[in-house]
C-alpha positions as CSV (number, residue, x, y, z in Angstrom):
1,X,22.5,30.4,14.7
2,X,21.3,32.2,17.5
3,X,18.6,31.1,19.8
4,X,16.6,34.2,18.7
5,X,17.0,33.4,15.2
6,X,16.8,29.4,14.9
7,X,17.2,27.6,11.9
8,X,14.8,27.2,9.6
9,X,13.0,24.1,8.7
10,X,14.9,24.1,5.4
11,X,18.0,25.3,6.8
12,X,17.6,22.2,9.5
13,X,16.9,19.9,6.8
14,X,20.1,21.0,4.9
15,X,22.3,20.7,7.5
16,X,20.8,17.5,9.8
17,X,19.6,15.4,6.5
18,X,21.1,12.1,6.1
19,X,22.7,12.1,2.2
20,X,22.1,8.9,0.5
21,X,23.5,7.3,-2.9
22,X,21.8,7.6,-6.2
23,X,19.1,4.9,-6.9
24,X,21.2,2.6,-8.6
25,X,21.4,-1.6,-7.6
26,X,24.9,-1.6,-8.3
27,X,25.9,1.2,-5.4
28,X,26.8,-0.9,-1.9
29,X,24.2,-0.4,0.7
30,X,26.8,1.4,3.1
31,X,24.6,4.6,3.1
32,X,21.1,2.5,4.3
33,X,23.3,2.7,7.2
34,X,20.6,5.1,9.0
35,X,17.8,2.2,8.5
36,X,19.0,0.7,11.0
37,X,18.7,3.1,14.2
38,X,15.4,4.4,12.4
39,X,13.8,0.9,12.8
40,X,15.1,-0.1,15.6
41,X,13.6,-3.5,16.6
42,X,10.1,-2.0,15.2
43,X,8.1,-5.4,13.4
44,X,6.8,-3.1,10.6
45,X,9.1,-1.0,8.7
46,X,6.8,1.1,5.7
47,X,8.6,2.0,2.7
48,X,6.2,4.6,0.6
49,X,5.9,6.6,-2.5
50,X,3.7,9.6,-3.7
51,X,3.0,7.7,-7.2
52,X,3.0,4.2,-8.4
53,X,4.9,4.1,-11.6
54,X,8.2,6.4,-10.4
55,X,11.3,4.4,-11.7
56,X,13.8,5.9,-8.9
57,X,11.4,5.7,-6.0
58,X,11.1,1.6,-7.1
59,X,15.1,1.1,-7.8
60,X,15.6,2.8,-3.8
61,X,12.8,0.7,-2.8
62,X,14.3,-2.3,-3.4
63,X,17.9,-1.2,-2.0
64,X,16.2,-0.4,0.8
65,X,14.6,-3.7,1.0
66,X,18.0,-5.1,0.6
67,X,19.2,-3.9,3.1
68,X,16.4,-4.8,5.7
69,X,16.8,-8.1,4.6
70,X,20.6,-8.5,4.2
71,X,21.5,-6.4,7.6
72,X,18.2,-6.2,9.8
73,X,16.8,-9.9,9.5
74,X,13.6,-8.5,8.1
75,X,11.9,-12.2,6.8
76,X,8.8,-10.5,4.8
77,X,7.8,-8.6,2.1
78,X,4.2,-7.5,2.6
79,X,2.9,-5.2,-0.4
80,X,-0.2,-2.9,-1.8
81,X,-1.2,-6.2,-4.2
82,X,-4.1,-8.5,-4.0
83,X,-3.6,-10.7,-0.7
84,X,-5.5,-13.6,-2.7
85,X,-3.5,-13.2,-5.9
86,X,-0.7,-13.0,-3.6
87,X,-0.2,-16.5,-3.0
88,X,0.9,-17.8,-6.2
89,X,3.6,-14.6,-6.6
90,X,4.8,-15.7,-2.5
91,X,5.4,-19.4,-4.4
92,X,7.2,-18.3,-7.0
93,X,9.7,-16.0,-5.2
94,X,10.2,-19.6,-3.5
95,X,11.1,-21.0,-6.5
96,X,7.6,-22.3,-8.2
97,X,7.2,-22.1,-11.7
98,X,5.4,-19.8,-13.6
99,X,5.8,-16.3,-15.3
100,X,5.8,-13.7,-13.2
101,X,4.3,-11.4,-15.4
102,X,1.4,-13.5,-16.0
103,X,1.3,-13.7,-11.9
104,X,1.0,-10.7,-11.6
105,X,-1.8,-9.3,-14.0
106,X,-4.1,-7.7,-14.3
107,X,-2.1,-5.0,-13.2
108,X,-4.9,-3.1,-11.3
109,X,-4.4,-5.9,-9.2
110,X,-1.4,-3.4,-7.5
111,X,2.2,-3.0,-7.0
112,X,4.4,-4.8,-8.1
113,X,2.9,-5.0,-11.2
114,X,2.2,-1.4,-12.1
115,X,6.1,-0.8,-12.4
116,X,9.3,-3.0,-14.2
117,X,11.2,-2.1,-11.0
118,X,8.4,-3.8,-8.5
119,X,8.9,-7.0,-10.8
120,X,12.7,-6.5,-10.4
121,X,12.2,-6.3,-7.0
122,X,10.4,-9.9,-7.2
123,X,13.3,-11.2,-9.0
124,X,15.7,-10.2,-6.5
125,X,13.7,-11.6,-3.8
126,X,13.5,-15.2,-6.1
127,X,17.1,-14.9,-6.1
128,X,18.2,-14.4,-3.0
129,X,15.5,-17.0,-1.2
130,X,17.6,-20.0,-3.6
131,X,20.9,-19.4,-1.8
132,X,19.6,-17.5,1.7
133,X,20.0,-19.8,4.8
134,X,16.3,-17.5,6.0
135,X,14.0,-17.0,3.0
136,X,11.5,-14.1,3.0
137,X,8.2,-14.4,2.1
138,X,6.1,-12.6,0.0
139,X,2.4,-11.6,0.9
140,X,-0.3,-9.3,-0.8
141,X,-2.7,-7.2,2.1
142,X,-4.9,-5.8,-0.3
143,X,-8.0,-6.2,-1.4
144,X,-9.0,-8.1,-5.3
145,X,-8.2,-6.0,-8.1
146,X,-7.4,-3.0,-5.9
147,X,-11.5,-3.1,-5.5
148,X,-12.2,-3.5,-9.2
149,X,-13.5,-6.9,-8.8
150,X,-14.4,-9.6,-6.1
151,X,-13.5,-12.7,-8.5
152,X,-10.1,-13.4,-7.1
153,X,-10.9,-13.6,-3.7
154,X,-14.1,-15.3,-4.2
155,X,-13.7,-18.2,-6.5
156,X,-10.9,-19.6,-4.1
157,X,-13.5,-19.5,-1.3
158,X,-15.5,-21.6,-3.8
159,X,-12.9,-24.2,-4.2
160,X,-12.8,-24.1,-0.4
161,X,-16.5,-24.3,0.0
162,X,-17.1,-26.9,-2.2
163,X,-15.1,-29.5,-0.4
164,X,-15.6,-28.3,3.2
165,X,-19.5,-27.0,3.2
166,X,-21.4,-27.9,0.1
167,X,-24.6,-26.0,1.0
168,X,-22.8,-22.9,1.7
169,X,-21.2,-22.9,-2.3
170,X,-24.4,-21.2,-3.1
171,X,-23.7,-18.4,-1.7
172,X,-20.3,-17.7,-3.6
173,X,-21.6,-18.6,-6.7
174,X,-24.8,-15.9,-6.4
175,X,-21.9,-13.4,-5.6
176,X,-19.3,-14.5,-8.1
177,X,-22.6,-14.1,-10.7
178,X,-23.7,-10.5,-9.3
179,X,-20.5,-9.2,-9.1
180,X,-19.5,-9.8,-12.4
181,X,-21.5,-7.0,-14.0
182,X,-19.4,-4.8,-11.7
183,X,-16.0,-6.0,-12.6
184,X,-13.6,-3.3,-13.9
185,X,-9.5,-2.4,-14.0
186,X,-10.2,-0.6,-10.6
187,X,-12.2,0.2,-8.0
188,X,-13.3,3.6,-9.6
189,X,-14.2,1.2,-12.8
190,X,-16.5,-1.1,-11.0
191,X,-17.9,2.4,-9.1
192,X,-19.1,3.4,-12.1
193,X,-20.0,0.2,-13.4
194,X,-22.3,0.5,-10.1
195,X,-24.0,3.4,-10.9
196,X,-25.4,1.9,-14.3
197,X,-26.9,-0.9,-12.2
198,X,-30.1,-0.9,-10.3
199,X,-30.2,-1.0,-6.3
200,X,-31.9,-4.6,-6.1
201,X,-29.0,-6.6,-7.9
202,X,-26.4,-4.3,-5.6
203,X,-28.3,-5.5,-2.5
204,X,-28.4,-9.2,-3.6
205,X,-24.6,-9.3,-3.5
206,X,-24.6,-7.4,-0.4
207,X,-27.0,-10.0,0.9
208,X,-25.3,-13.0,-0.3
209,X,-21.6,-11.9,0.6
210,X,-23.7,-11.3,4.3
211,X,-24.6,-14.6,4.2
212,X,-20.9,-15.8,3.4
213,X,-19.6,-14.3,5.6
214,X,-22.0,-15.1,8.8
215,X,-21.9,-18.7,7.5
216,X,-17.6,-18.6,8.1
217,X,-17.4,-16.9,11.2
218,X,-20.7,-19.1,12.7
219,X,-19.2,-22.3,11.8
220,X,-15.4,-21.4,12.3
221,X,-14.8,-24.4,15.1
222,X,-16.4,-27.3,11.9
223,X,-14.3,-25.6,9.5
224,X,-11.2,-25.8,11.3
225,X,-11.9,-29.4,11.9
226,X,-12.5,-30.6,8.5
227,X,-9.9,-28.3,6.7
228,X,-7.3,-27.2,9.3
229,X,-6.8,-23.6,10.6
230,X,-4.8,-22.5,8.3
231,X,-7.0,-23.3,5.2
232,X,-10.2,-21.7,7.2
233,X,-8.5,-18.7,7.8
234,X,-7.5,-17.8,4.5
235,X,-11.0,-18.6,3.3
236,X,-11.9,-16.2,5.8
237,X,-9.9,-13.4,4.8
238,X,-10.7,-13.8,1.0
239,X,-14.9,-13.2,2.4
240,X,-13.9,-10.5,3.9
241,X,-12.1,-8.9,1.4
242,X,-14.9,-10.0,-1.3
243,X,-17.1,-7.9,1.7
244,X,-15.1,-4.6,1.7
245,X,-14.6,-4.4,-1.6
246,X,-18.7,-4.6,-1.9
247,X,-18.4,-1.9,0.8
248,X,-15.8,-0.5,-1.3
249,X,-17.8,-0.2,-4.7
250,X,-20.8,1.0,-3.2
251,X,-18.8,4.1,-1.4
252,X,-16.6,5.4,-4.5
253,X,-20.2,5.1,-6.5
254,X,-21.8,7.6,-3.8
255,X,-18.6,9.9,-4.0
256,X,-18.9,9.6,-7.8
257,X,-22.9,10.9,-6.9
258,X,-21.3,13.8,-5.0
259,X,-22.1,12.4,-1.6
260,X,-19.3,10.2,-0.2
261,X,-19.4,8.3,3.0
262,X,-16.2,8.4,4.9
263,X,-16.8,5.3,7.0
264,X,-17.0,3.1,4.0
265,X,-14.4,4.8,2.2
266,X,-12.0,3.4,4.4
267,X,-12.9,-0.2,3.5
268,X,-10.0,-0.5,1.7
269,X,-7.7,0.5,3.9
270,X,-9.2,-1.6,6.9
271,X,-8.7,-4.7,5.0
272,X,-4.8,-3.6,4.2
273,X,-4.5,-3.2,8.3
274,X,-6.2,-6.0,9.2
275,X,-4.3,-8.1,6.7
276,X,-1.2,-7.2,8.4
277,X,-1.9,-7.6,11.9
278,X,-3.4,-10.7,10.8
279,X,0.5,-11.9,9.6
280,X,2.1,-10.8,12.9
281,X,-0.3,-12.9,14.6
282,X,-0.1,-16.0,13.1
283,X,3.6,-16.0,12.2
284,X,6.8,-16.7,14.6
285,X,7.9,-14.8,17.2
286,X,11.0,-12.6,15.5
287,X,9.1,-12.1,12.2
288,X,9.7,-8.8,11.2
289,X,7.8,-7.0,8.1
290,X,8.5,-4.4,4.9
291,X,5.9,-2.8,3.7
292,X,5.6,-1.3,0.2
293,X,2.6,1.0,-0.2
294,X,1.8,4.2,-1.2
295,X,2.2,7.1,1.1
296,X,-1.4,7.7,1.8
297,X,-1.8,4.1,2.9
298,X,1.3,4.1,5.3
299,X,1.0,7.7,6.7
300,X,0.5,7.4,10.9
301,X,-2.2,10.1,11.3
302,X,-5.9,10.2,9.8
303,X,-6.3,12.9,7.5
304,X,-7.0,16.1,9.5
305,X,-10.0,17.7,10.2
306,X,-12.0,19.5,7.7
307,X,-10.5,18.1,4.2
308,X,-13.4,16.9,2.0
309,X,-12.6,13.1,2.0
310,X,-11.6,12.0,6.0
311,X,-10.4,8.8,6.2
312,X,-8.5,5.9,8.2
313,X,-5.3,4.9,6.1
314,X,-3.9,1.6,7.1
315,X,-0.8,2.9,8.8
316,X,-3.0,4.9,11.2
317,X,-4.4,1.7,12.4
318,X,-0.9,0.4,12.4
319,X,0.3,2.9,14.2
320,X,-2.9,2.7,16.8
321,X,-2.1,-0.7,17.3
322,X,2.0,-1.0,17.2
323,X,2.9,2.1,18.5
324,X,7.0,2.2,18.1
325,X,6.8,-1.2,16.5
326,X,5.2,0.7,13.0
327,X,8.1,2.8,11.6
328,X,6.7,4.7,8.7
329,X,9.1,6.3,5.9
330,X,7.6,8.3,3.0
331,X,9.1,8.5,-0.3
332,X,9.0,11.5,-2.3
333,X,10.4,14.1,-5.2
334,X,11.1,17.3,-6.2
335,X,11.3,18.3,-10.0
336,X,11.0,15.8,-13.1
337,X,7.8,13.2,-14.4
338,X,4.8,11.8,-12.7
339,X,1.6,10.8,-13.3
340,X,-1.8,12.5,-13.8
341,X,-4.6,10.5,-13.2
342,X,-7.8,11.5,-14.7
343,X,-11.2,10.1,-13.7
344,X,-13.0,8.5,-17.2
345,X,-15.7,6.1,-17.0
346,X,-15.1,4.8,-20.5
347,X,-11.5,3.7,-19.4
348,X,-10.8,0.4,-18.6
349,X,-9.6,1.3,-14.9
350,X,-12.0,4.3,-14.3
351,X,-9.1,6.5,-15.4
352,X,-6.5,7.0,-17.9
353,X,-3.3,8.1,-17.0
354,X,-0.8,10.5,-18.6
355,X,2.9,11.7,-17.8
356,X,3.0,15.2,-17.0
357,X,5.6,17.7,-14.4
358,X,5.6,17.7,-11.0
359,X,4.2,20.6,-9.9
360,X,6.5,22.9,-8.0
361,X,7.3,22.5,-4.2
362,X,4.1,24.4,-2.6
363,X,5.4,26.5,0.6
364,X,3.9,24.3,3.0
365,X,4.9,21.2,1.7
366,X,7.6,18.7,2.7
367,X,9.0,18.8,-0.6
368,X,10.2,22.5,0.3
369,X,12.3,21.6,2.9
370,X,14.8,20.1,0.7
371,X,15.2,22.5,-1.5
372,X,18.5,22.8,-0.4
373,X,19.8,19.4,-1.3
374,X,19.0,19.1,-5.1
375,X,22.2,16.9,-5.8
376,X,21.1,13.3,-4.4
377,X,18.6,11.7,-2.0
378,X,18.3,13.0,1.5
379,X,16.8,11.0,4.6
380,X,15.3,13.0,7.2
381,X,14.5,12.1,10.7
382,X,11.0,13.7,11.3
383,X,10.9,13.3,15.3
384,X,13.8,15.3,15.7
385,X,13.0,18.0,12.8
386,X,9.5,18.2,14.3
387,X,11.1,18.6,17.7
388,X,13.2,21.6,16.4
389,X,10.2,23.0,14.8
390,X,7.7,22.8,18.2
391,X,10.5,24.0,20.0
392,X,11.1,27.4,17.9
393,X,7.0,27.4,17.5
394,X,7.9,27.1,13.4
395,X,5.3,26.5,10.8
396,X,5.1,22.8,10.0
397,X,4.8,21.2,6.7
398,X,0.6,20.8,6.0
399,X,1.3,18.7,2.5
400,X,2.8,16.1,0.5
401,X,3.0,15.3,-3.1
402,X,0.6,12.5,-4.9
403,X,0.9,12.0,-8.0
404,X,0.4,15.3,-9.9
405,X,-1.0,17.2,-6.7
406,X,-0.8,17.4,-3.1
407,X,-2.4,15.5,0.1
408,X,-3.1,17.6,2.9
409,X,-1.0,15.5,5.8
410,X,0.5,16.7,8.8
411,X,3.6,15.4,7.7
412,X,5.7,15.6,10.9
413,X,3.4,13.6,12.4
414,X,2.2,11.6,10.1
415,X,5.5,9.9,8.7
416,X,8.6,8.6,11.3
417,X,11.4,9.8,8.0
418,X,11.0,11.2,5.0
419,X,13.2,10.3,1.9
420,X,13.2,13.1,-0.9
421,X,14.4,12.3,-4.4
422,X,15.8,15.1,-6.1
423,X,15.0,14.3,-9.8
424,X,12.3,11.3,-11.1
425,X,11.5,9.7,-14.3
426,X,8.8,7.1,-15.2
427,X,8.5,3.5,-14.8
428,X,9.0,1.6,-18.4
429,X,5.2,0.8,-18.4
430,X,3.9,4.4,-18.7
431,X,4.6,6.1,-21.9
432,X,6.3,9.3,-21.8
């Protein structure tokens, strides 16, 4: 192709797009091949996907863990589930007993327990940690109950506070009573469980979980004593998730009211990206990190200016903080099932959820680009398609799939590769 008349972004994708094998856990792993230069000796390698409950993007997933594991030395799985929660799942992939499914509900609680393949995933990782000479551990980043309730996080810090400060278990217990009123499926749920509630109750927990957490930071050097640092900083981290999930709540129950606050909404995703860098810093030099989370939390750019809902995602703050050592890969699809989620306040989880289409590739969105490789996955590099594009002044992608719609992203930017599936179908838990 002439200079004059450079390739376009689909053409480039065509022809520079790494082919991978079908989704399947019996295909070797030769073709992750490409992982490897992509992540280089980055800490944090991201794994996305544009909806929770796709079986192909959960089956690559795990081959893709695999092979982070098996080739890279990658030593932790760090996922979008409850980082309280997350402790008991992190002892069973080490071999503690237990059902796993009962570990991991309720479901709202996040993936891996919205999908069969994200508890396939766990059983893989059990597996391999009985005969591997370097076990991997599991750890949840996210917030209780994906911000539907603050009893998880809280009633261990009442365990803790009843043995280390006594006259500080007040406190927890006023929240864990407050909060209760507010408990939902979701985040959305307790949101709307929030606007049936009076201010005064809603500024009691606020108070109280103030009070929480002022009391742990103030006294941090006592706590360590009596209970060791490790102890006090998980009791730490659980009050300050129980605090932005408040935050949380109180935010999706303005945006529910038509008048959202954009600072708070990103409570959520603070406490993902602080739960992370919060790992790295307390774990052994040469610990290296795959992340599973959707693609709005891992994308590497705040939403741009302008859309109705700015935010922070996590892998913005990632990226801020990282730089090179944050490799973010989206996952995403062209034709086949997803899932439409549809606000309902007399749902369980704030929502009820349906199969439906994707909708079509829009023209500005990354889907488009490989429309030329309908056969199989395709991996593409983004800095060097977004070098060829800024180069032959091209129009860049402005969008990416979720769920039944599209994200406005600057998706060149915003993601390090991109991995399209040609063809999806739902997860065994969602009816079709």
């Amino acid at each position: 192709m002439s200079p004059s008349h450079p390739l376009s972004l689909v053409e480039w994708t065509t022809v520079k797009a790494v082919r991978l094998a079908a989704p399947r856990l019996d295909t070797p792993l030769d073709d992750l091949a490409v992982l490897s230069s992509l992540a280089g000796d980055a800490r944090v390698v991201a794994l996305g996907e544009n909806c929770h409950q796709i079986r192909e993007f959960g089956l690559l997933r795990e081959r893709m863990l695999r092979f982070l594991v098996l080739e890279c030395g990658f030593t932790v799985y760090a996922v979008e589930f409850g980082a309280a929660s997350g402790r008991a799942v992190d002892a069973w992939v080490h071999g503690g007993d237990g059902d796993l499914d009962a570990l991991l509900m309720p479901r709202a609680d996040g993936y891996p327990g919205q999908s069969a393949e994200g508890r396939d995933t766990l059983r893989w990782l059990r597996s391999h940690n009985a005969r591997a000479p370097q076990s991997v551990r599991f750890t949840g980043l996210d917030v209780p109950g994906a911000g539907g309730s603050l009893a998880p996080a809280l009633e261990p810090v009442a365990t803790y506070l009843a043995e280390i400060d006594p006259g500080a278990l007040r406190h927890a217990r006023t929240a864990l009573e407050l909060a209760q009123p507010l408990s939902g499926g979701s985040g959305l749920a307790s949101a709307y469980a929030r606007r049936a509630l009076r201010p005064e109750p809603q500024d009691r927990l606020s108070a109280a979980l103030g009070r929480l957490l002022n009391r742990l930071t103030s006294m941090r050097e006592i706590y360590v004593q009596r209970s060791g640092r490790h102890a006090y900083e998980r009791a730490l981290s659980d009050v300050w998730a129980a605090w932005r999930t408040d935050q949380m709540q109180r935010a999706m129950a303005e945006l529910l009211e038509g008048a959202p606050d954009s600072a708070d909404l990103a409570a959520r995703d603070r406490y993902l990206a602080d739960s992370l860098l919060e790992l790295l810093n307390r774990s052994a030099p040469g610990t290296r990190v795959v992340l599973a989370a959707h693609n709005a939390h891992i994308q590497r750019t705040a939403n741009p200016e302008g859309v109705p809902l700015p935010r922070v995602p996590m892998g913005h703050v990632l990226a801020q903080e990282l730089g090179t050592d944050y490799v973010s890969v989206a996952l995403t699809s062209g034709s086949g099932r997803t899932v439409r989620n549809a606000p309902d306040p007399t749902h369980s989880a704030g929502m009820a959820q349906s199969a439906t289409d994707a909708p079509e590739a829009a023209p500005d969105s990354v889907e488009v680009l490989f429309s030329g490789l309908p056969e199989g996955p395709a991996l593409v590099d983004t800095h060097a398609l977004r070098a060829h594009a800024r180069h032959h002044r091209l129009p860049e992608p402005t969008r990416i799939r979720m769920d039944d719609g599209f994200l406005p992203v600057p998706a060149l930017d915003a993601y390090d590769a991109v991995v399209n599936v040609p063809h999806t179908t739902l997860t065994a838990d969602i009816s079709d």
